[in-house]
Backbone bond lengths (Angstrom), bond angles and torsions (degrees), N, CA, C in turn:
res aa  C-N    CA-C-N  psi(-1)  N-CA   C-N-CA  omega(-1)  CA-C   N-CA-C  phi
1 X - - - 1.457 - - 1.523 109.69 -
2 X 1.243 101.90 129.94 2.131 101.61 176.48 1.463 107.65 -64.71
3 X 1.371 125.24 135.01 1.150 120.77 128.18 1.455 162.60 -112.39
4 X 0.676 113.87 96.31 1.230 138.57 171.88 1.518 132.08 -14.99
5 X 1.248 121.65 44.26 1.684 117.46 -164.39 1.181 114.50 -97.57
6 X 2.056 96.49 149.94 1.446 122.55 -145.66 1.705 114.29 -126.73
7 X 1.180 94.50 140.86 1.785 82.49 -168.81 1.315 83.44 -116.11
8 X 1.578 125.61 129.81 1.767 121.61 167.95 1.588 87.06 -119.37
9 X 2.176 97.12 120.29 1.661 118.47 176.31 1.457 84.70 -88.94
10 X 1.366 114.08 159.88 1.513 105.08 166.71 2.008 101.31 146.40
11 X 1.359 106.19 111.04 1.374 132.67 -110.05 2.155 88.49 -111.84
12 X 1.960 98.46 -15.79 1.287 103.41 177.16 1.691 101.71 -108.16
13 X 1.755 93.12 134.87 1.811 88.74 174.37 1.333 132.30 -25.45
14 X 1.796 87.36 -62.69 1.568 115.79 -153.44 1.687 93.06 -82.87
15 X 0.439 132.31 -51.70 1.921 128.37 179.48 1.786 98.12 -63.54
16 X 1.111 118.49 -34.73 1.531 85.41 168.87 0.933 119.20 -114.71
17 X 1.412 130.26 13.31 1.462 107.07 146.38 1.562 124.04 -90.71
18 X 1.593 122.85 1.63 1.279 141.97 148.21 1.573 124.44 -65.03
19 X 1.242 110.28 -17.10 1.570 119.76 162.33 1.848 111.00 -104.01
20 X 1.202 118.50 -23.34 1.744 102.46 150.94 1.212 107.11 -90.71
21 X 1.475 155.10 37.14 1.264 137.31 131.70 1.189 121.72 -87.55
22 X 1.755 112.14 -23.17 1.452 109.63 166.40 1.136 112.93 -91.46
23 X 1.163 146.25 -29.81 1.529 141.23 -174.07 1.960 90.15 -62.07
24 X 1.463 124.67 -49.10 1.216 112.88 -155.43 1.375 110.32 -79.92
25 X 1.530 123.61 -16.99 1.401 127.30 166.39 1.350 109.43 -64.68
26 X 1.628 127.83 -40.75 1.258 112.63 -154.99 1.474 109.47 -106.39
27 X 1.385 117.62 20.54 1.511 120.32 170.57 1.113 112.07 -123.52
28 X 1.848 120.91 -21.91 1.285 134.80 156.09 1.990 88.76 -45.11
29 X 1.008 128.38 -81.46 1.850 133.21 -168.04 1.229 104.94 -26.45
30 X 1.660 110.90 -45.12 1.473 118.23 -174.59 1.387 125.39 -53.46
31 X 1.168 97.25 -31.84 1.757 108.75 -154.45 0.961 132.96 89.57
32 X 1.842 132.04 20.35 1.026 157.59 -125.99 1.414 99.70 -145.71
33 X 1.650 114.76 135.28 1.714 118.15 -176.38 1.386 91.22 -102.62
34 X 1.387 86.96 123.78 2.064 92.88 166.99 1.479 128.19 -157.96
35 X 0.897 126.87 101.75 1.384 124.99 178.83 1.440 117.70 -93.54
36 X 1.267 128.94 105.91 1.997 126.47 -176.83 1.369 99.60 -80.40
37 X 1.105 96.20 131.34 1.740 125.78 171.78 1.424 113.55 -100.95
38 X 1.585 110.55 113.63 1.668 118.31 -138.74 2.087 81.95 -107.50
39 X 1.483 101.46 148.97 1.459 102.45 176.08 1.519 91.55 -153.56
40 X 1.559 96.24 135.14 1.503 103.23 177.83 1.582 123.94 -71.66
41 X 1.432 127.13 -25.82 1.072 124.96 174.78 1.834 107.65 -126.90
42 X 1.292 113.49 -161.80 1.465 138.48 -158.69 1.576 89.60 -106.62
43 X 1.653 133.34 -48.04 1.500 119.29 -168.24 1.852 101.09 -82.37
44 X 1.619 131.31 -10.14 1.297 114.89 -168.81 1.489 96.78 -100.32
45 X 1.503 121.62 -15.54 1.545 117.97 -169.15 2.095 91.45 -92.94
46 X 1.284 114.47 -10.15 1.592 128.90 162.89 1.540 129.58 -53.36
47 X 1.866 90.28 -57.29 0.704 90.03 161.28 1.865 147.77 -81.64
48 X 1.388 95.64 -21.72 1.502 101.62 156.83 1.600 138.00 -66.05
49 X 1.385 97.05 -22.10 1.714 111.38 167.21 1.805 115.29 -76.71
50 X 1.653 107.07 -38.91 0.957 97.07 149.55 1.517 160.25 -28.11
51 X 1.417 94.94 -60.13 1.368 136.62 -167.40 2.087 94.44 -75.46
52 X 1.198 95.67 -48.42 1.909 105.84 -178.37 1.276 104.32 -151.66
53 X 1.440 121.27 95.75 1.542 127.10 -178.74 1.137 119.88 -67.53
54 X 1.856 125.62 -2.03 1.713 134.22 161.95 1.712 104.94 -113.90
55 X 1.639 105.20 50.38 1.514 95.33 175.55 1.601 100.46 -78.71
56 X 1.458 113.25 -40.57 1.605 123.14 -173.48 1.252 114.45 -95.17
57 X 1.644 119.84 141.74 1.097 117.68 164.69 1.755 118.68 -89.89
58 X 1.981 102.89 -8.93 1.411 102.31 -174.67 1.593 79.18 -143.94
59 X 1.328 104.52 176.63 1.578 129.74 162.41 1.488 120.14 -154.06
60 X 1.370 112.84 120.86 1.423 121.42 -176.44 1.357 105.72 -107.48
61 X 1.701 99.36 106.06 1.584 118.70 -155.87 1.322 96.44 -104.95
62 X 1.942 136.26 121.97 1.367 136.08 177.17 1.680 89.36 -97.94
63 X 1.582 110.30 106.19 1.140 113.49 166.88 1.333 146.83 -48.18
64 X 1.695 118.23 -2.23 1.271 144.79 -174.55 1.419 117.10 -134.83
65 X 1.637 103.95 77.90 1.617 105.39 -178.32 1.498 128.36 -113.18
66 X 1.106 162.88 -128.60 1.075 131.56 162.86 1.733 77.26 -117.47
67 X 1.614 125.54 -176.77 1.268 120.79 170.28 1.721 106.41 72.52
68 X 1.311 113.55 -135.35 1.105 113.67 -160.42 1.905 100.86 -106.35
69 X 1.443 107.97 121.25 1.556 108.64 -172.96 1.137 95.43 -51.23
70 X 1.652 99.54 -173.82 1.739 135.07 176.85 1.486 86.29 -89.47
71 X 1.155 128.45 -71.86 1.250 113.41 -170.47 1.475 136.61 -82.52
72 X 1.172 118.50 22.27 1.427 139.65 138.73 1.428 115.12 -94.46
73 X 0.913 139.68 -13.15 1.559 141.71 161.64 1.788 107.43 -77.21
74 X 1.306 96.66 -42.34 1.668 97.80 179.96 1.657 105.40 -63.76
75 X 1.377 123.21 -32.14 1.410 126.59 -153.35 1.602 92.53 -74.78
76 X 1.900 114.40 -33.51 1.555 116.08 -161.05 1.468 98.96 -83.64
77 X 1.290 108.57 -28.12 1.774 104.42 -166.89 2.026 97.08 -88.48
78 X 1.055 132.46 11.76 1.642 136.05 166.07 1.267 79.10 -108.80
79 X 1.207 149.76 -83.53 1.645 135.81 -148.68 1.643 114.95 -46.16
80 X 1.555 100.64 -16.93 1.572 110.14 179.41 1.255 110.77 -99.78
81 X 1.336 142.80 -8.17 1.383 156.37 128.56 1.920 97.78 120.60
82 X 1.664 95.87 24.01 1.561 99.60 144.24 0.969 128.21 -53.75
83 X 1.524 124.50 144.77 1.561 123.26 -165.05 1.611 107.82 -138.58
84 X 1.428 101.74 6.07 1.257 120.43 171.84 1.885 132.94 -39.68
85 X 1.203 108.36 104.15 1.361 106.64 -173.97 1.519 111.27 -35.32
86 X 1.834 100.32 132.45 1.734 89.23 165.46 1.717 91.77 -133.22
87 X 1.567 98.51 157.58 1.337 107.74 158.70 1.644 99.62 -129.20
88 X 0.986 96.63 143.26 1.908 119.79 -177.34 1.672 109.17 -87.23
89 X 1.147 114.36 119.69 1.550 119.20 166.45 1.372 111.14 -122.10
90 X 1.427 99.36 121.99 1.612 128.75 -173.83 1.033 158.48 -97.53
91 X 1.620 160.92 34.49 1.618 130.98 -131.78 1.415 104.48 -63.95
92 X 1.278 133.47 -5.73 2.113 113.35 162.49 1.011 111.12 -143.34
93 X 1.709 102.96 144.29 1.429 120.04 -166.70 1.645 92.90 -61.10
94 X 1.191 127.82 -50.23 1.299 121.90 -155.78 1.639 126.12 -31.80
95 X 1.802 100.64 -22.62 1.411 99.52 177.06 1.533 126.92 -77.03
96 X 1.660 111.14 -10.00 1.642 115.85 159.54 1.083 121.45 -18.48
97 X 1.424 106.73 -63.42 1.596 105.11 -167.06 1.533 109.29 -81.66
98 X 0.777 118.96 -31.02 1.451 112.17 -179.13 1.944 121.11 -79.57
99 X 1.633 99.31 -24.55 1.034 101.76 171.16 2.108 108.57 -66.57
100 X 1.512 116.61 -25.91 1.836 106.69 -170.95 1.149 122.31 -18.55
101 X 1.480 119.00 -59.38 1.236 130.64 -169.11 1.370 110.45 -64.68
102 X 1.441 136.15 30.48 1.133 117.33 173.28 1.347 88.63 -144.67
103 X 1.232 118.77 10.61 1.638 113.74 168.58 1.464 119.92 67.15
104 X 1.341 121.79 24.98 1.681 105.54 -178.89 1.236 128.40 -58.68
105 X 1.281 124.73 159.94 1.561 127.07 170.20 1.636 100.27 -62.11
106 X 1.231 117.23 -37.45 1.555 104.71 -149.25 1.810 111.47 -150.55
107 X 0.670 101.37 147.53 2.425 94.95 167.60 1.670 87.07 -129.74
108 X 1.177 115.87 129.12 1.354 139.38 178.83 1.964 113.06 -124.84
109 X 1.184 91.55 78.35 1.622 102.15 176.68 1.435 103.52 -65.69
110 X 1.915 94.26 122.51 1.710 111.89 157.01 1.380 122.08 -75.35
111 X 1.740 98.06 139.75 1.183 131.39 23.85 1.524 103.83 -93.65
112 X 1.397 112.88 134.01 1.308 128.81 167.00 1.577 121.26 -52.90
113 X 1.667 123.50 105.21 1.709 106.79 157.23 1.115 112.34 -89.52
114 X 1.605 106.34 168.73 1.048 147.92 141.55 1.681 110.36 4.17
115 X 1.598 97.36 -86.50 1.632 116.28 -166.75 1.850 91.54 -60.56
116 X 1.367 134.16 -23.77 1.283 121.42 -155.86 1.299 97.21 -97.08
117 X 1.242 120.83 -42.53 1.787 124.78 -178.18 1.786 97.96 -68.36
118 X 1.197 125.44 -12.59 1.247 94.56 -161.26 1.624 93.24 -109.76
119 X 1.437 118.58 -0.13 1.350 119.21 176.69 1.668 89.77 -82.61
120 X 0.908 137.97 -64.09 1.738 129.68 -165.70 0.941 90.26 -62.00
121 X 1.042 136.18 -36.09 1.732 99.01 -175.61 1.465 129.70 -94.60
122 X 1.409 104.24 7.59 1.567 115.63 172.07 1.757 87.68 -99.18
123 X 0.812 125.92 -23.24 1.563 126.01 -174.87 1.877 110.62 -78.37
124 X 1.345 116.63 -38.15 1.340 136.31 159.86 1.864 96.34 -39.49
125 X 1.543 90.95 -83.01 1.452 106.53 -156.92 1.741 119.47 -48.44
126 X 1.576 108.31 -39.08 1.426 132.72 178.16 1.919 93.82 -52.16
127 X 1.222 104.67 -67.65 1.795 106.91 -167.69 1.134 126.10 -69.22
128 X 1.700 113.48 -20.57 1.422 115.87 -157.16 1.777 99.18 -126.41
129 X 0.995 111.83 -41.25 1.766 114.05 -140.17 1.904 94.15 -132.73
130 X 1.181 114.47 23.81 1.534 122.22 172.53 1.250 103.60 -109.76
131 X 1.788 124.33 140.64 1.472 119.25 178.46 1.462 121.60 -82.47
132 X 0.803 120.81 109.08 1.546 128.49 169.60 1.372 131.62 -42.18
133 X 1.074 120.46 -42.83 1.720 149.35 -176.23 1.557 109.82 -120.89
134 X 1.596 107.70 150.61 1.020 126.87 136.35 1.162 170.24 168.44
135 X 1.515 136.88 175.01 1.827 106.64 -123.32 1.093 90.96 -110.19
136 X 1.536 105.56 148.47 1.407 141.09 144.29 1.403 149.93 -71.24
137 X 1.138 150.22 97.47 1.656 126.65 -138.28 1.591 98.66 -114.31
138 X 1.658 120.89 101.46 1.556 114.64 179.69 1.350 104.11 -128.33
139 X 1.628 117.36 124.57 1.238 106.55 145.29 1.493 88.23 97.66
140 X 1.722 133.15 0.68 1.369 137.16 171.33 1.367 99.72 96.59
141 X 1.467 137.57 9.34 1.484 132.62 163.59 1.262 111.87 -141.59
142 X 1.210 109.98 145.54 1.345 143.15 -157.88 1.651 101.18 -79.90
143 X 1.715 116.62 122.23 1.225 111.67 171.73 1.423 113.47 -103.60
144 X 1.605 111.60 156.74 1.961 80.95 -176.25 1.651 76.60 -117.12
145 X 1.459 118.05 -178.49 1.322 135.27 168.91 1.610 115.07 -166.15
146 X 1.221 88.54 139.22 1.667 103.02 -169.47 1.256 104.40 -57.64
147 X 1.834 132.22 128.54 1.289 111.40 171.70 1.368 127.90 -78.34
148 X 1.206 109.34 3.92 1.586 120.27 -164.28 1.581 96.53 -85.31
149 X 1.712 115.05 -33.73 1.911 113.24 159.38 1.256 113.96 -66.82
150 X 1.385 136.73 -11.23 1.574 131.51 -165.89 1.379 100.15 -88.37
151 X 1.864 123.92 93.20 1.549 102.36 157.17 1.480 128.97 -85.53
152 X 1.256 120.59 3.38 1.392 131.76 -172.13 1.456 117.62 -164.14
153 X 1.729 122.79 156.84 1.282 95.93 -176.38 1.959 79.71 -144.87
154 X 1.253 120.42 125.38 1.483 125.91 -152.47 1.923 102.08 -119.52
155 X 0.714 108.04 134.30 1.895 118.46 -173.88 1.215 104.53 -103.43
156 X 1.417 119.85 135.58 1.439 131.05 -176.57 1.157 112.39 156.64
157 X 1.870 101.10 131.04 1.113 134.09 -170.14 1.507 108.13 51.36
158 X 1.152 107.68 75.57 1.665 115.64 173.55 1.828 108.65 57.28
159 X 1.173 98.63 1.80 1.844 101.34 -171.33 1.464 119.86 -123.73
160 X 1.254 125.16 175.39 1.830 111.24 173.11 1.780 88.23 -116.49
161 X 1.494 89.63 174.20 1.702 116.44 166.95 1.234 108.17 -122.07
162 X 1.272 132.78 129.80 1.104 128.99 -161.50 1.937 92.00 -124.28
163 X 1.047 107.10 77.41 1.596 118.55 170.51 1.735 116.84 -67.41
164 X 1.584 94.36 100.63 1.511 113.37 179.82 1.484 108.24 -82.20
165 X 1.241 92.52 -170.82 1.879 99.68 179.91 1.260 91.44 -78.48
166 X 1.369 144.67 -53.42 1.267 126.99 -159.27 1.667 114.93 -127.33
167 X 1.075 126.82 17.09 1.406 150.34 141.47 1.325 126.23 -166.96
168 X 1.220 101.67 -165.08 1.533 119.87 -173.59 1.522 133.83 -98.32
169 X 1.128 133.81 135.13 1.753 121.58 173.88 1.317 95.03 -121.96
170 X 1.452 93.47 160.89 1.338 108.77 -170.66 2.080 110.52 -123.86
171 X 1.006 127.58 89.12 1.559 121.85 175.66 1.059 120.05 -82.21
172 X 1.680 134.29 164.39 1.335 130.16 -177.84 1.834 82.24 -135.24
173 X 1.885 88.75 83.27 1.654 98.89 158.83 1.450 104.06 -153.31
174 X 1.278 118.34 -156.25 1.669 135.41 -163.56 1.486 96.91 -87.67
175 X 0.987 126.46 127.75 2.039 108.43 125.34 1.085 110.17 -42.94
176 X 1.174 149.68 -80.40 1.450 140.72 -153.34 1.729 117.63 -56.63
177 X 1.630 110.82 -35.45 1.191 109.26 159.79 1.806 117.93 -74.41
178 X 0.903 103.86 -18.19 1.875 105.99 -173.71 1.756 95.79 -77.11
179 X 1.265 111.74 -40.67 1.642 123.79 170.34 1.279 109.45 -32.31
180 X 1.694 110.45 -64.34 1.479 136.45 -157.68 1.709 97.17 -59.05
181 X 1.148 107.00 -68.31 1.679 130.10 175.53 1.581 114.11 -37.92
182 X 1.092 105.32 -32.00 1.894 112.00 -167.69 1.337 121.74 -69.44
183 X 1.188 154.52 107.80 1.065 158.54 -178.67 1.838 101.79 -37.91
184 X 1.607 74.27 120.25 1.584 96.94 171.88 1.451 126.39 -38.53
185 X 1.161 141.44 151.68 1.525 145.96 -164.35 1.751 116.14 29.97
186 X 1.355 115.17 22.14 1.553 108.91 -167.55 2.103 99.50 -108.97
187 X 1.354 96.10 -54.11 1.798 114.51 174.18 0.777 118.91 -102.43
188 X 1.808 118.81 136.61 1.232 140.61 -175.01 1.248 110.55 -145.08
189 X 1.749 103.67 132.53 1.836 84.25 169.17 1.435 129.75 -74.98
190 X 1.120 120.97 -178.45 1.484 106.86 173.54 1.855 91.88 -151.50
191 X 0.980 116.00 41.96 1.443 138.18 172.00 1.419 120.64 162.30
192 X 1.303 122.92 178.08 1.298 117.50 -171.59 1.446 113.21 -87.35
193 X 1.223 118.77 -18.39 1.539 128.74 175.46 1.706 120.13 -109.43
194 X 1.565 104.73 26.41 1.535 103.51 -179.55 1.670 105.30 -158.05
195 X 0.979 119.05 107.83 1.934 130.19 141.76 1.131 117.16 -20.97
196 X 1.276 144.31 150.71 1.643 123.47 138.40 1.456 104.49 -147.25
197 X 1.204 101.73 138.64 1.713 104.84 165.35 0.899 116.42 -75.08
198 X 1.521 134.04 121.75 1.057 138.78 -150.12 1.686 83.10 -88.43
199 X 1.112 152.55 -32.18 1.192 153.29 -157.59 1.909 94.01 -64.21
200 X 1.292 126.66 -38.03 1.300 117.76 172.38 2.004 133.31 -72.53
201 X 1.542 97.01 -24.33 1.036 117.17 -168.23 1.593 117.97 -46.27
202 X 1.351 145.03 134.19 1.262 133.18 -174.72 1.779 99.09 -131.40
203 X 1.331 119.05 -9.02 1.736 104.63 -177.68 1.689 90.68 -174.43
204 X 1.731 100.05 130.46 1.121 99.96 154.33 1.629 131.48 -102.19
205 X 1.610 131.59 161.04 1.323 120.86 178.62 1.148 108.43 -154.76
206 X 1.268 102.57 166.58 1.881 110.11 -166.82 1.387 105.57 -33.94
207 X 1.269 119.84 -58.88 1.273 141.59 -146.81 1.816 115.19 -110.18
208 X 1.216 95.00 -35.05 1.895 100.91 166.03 1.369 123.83 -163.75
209 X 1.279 114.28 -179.28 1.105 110.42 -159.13 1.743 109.50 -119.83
210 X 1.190 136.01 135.01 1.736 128.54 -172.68 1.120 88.73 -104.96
211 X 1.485 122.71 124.07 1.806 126.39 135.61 1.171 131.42 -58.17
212 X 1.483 141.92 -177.48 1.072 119.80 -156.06 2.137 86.81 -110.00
213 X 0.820 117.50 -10.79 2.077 117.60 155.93 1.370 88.45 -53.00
214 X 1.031 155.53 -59.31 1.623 150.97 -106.42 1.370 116.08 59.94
215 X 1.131 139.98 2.32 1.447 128.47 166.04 1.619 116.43 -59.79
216 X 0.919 139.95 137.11 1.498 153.33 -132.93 2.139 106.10 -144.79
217 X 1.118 97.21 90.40 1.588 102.24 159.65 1.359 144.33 -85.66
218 X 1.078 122.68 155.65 1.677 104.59 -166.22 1.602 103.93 -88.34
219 X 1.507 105.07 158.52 1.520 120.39 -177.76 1.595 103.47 -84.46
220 X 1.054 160.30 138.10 1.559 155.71 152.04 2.006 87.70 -104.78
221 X 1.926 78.79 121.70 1.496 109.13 -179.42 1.584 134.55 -36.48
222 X 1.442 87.82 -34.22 1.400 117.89 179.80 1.515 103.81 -89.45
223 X 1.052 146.73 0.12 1.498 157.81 -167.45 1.524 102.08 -111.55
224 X 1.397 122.57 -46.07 1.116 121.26 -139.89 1.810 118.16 -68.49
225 X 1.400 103.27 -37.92 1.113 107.52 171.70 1.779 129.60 -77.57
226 X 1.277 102.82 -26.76 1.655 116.21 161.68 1.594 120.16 -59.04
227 X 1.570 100.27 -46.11 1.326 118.72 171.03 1.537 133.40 -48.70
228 X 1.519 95.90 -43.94 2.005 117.71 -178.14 1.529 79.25 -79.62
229 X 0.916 131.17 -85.94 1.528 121.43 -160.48 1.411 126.35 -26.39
230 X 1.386 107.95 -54.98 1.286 122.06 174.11 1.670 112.21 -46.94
231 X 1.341 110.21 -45.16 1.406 125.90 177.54 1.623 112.13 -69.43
232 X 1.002 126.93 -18.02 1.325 142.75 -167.43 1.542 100.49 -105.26
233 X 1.276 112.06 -43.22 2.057 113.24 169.39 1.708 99.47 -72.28
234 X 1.103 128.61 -67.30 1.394 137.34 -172.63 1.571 98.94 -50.50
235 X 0.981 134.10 -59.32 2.015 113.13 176.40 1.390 106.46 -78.58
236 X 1.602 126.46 -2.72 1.645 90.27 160.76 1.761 117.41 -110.76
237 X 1.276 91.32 27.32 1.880 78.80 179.75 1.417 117.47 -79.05
């Protein structure tokens, strides 16, 4: 399972502990392990970056704190060649432009919703913190493969098929270990002898499933309802 860890800066009680109740609902939906680690100012969330400069995978920086801003804290942690996701929380747009140079994912004007926090942070995860590759071990070396070519991943005879966009590989490992290996929220089975990237999928049905090639896999009964769901979390993140 990915996880995903969150630092919420943010200098008012009630707004940040109202921004870890939504961050933890809407990655809890995901399928995503995450617990945000809430800090009242810019020098105590400092000092923890300090201490381990990959404690966070994001930081939800309220640019107006008393002490040292979010966005003077953002300026010191790029001068240190942190590369650490930030999203900016605000009462005025005006700081957009001045925030560029520090590259945020996001400016999230208070009061913060729902639908807006949960777009940056599917927007975070999509660019930064999604797996790109992945490996295969044959023959004592490691293959990598783009997952965005993987539409299926098929079990047989003690081995998988790893059905690309434009051919085939062949491994001598598990499904269940190829399962283990797969980037979180992307593959699901949808039978006991088939993977699928959900990224190909175009229709589900009792009985099988159409990709968007038209090639057509079978449903296993016991799959089916784990399966639609999964498909139903994966197009709304």
């Amino acid at each position: 399972m990915l996880t995903y860890r969150i630092a919420i800066c943010e200098d008012n009680d009630a707004v940040r502990e109202q921004l870890k109740k939504l961050c933890t609902q809407i990655i809890s939906e995901w399928g995503i392990k995450s617990v945000p680690v809430l800090f009242p100012s810019a020098d105590e969330l400092d000092a923890a970056m300090r201490e381990n400069p990959d404690s966070f995978d994001l930081l939800l920086l309220d640019i107006q704190m008393e002490g040292m801003s979010g966005m003077e804290y953002a300026r010191q942690l790029r001068k240190r060649g942190n590369r650490v996701s930030i999203i900016f929380i605000t009462n005025c747009a005006d700081y957009a432009l001045e925030g560029y140079g520090v590259q945020p994912v996001h400016f999230l004007l208070k009061p913060v919703t729902r639908r807006q926090l949960e777009d940056a942070l599917r927007t975070d995860i999509e660019l930064n913190h999604k797996p790109k590759t992945m490996l295969f071990r044959t023959g004592g070396k490691n293959v990598s493969l783009a997952v965005s070519d993987i539409r299926y991943i098929e079990s047989m005879n003690h081995s998988i098929i790893v059905h690309l966009a434009d051919t085939d590989r062949v491994f001598s490992l598990s499904l269940s270990e190829t399962e283990r290996n797969a980037p979180e929220g992307t593959f699901f089975r949808c039978h006991n002898s088939f993977l699928v990237n959900m990224e190909y999928v175009a229709e589900i049905g009792r009985t099988e499933i159409r990709l968007r090639d038209g090639c057509r896999l079978p449903v296993g009964r016991r799959f089916y309802q784990s399966f639609q769901s999964a498909f139903v979390r994966y197009m709304n993140r």
